[in-house]
C-alpha positions as CSV (number, residue, x, y, z in Angstrom):
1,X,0.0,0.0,0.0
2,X,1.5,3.1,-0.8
3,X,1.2,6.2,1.6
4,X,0.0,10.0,1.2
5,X,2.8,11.0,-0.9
6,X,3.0,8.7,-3.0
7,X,-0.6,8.5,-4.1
8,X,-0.4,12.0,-4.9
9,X,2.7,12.1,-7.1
10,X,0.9,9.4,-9.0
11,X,-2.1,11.3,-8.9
12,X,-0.1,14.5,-10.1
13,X,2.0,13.0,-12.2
14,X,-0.5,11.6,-14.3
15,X,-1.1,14.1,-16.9
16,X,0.4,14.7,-20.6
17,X,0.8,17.3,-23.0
18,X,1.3,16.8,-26.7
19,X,1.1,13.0,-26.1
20,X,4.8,13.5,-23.3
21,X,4.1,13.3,-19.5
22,X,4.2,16.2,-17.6
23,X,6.2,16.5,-14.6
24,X,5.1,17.2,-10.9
25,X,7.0,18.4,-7.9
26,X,5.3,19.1,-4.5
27,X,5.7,22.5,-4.1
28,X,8.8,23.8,-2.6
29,X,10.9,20.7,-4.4
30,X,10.8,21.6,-7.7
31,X,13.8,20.3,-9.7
32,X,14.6,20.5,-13.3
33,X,17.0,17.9,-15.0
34,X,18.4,17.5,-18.3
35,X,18.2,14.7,-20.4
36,X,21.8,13.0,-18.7
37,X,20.3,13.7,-14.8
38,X,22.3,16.9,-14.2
39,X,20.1,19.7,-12.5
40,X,19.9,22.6,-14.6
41,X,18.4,26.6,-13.7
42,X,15.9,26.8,-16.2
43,X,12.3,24.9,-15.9
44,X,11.2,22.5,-18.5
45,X,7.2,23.4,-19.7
46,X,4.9,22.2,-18.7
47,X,5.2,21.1,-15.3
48,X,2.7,20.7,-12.2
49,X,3.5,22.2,-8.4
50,X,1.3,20.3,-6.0
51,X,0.3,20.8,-2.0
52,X,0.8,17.9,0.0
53,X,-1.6,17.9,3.5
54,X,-2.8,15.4,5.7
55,X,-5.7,16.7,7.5
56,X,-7.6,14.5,10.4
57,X,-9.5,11.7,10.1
58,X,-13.0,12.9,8.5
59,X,-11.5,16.4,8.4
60,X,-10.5,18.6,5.1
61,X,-8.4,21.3,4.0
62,X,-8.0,23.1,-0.1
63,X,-5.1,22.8,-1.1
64,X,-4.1,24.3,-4.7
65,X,-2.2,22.9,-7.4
66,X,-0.5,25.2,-10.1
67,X,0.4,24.6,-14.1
68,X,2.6,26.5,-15.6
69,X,4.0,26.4,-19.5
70,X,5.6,28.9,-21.3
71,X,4.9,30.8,-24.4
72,X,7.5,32.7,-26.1
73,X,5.1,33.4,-29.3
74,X,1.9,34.8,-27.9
75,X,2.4,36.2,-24.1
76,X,-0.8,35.8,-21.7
77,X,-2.3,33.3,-23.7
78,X,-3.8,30.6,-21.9
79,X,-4.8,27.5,-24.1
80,X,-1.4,26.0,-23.2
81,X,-2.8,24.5,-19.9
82,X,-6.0,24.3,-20.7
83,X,-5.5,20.4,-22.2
84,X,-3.7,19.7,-18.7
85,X,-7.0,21.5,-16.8
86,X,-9.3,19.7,-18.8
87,X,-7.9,16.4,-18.0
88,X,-7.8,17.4,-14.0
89,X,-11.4,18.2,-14.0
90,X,-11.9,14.8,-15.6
91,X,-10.0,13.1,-12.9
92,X,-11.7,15.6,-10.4
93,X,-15.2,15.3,-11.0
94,X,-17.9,17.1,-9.5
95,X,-18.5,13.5,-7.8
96,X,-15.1,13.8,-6.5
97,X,-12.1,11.3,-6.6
98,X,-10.7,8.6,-3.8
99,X,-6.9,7.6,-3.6
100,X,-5.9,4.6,-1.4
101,X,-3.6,5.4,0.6
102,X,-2.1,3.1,3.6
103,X,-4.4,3.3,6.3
104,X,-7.4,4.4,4.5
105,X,-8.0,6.5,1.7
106,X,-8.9,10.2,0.7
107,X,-11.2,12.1,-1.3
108,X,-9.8,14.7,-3.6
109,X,-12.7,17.5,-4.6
110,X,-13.4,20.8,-6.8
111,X,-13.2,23.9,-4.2
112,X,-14.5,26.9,-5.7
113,X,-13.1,28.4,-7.6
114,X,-11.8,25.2,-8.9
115,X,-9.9,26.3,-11.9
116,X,-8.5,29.6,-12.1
117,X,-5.8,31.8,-14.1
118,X,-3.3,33.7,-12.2
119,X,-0.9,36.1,-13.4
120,X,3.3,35.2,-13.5
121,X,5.8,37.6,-13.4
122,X,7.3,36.5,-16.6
123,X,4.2,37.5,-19.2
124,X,5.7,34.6,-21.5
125,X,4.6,32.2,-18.2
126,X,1.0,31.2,-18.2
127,X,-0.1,29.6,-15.0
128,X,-3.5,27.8,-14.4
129,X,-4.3,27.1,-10.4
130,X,-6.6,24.5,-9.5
131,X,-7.9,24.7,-5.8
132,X,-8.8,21.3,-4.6
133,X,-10.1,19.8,-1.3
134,X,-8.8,16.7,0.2
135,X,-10.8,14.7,2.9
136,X,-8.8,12.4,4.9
137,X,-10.2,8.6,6.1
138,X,-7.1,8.3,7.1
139,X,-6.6,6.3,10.8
């Protein structure tokens, strides 16, 4: 059985763009490597940052999860993450979304607002923000 973290990175970490997976780092970890492992300054786009919280058994907190890609051609444009949002609200439906997790499971669902746009500092950055609530049965 796998525990908190690990459920979310593979919840996370599921998504693709242009048919590649994109990577995601719990935010505050984010680390960028190039193609031979070595870490490098610059961020590859897409990528996901991602909150990780365990709150009490039955309890809740919203967490938010962030995409951001990059488009050199056509600043403040936002139809690079949409694909990534639109498969996130798929695997967050209104109904919600359990992950088992050792010791239980939790419930992943939409907090309002659930999708939103949020301005970067670099105008060439566009960054979608999910909000999302996670429910902990969790002993």
């Amino acid at each position: 059985m796998r525990d908190l973290r690990e459920a979310l990175s593979e919840f996370w970490g599921g998504f693709e763009s242009k048919g590649h997976p994109v990577p995601a780092f719990v935010r505050g970890y984010v680390v960028f490597r190039d193609k031979t492992g070595r870490i490098k300054k610059s961020p590859a786009f897409p990528y996901i940052t991602y909150e990780v919280a365990r709150p009490g058994f039955g309890d809740f907190t919203v967490c938010t999860a962030s995409i951001l890609d990059r488009n050199i051609d056509n600043p403040g444009f936002m139809g690079l993450v949409d694909d990534i949002l639109a498969q996130i609200a798929e695997k967050i439906p209104e109904s919600g979304a359990l992950l088992d997790v050792e010791g239980g499971f939790i419930k992943l669902s939409r907090a309002n607002p659930f999708i939103d746009y949020v301005d970067d500092p670099d105008i060439r950055v566009v960054k979608g923000v999910v909000r999302y609530v996670v429910r902990s049965y969790l002993c």
